[in-house]
N, C-alpha and C positions, 0 to 999 in steps of 0.2 A: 522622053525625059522622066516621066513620072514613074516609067517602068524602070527604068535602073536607080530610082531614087527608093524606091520600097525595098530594095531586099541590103540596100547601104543601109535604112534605118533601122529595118530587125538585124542587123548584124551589129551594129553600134548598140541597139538593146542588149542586145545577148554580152556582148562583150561586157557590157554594164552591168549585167545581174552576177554573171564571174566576176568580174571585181569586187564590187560589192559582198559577193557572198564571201569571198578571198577576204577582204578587210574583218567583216564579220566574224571567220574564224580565228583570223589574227586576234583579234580585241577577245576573244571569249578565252581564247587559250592564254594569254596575255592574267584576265583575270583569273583564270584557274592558276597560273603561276603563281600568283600574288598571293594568292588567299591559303594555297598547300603551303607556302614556303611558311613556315613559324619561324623560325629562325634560333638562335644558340640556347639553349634549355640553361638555364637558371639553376642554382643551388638552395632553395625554401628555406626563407629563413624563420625559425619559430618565433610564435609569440611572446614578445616583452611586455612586461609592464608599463616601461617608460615610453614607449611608443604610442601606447594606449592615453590621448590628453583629457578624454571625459571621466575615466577613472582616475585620473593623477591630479585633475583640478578638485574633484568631489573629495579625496582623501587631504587636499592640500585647504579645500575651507573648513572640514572636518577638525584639523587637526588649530586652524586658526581659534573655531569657534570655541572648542575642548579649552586652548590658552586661555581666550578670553574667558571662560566660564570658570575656571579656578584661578584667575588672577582676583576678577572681581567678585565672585562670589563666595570666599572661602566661609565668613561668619555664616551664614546658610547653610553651605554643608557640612559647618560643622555643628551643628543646631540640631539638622537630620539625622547625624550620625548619632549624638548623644541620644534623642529622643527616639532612635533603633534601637540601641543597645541598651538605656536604659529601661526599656517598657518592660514589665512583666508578665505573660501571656502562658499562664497557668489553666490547664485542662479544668480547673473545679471553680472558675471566675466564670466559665462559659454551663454550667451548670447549676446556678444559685438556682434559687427558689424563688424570687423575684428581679420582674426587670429593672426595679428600684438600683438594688444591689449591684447591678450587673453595669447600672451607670453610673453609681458611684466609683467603681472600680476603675470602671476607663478611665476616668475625668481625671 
């Protein structure tokens, strides 16, 4: 009995490693299918602005802060303005002869 039961078991082996290897190439071919197929090519669409929310939120407190800074700040700038346009910054104030003179002028 044991002699007709050894060549049933290597034959049930072997049968096992062909399936086996059988399933194996199934499953490998299976994932090459998967992974080659892309699938329907797309039309790129270019870059928008509005798409972009860290640049449209940055421009969006920018332009809040700009409001607020000329709502409440106008007597300020307009203080700066005057005190631009009124200064007089003449080439021969930066050449006196004393730094006396040269602070009286600014002042």
């Amino acid at each position: 009995m044991s002699e007709n039961c050894h060549p049933g078991i290597e034959y049930l082996l072997q049968l096992y490693a062909e399936e086996q290897s059988r399933v194996d190439t199934a499953l490998t071919q299976k994932v090459h299918h998967v992974t080659v197929q892309e699938g329907m090519k797309g039309e790129p669409i270019p870059y928008q602005l509005r798409s972009d929310w860290m640049v449209t939120s940055v421009l969006f407190l920018c332009f809040i802060l700009v409001s607020y800074v000329l709502a409440h700040g106008k007597k300020h700038l307009e203080q700066q303005f005057k005190n631009f346009s009124l200064s007089e910054a003449s080439p021969v104030m930066y050449f006196s002869s004393t730094p006396q003179e040269r602070i009286k002028r600014h002042l």
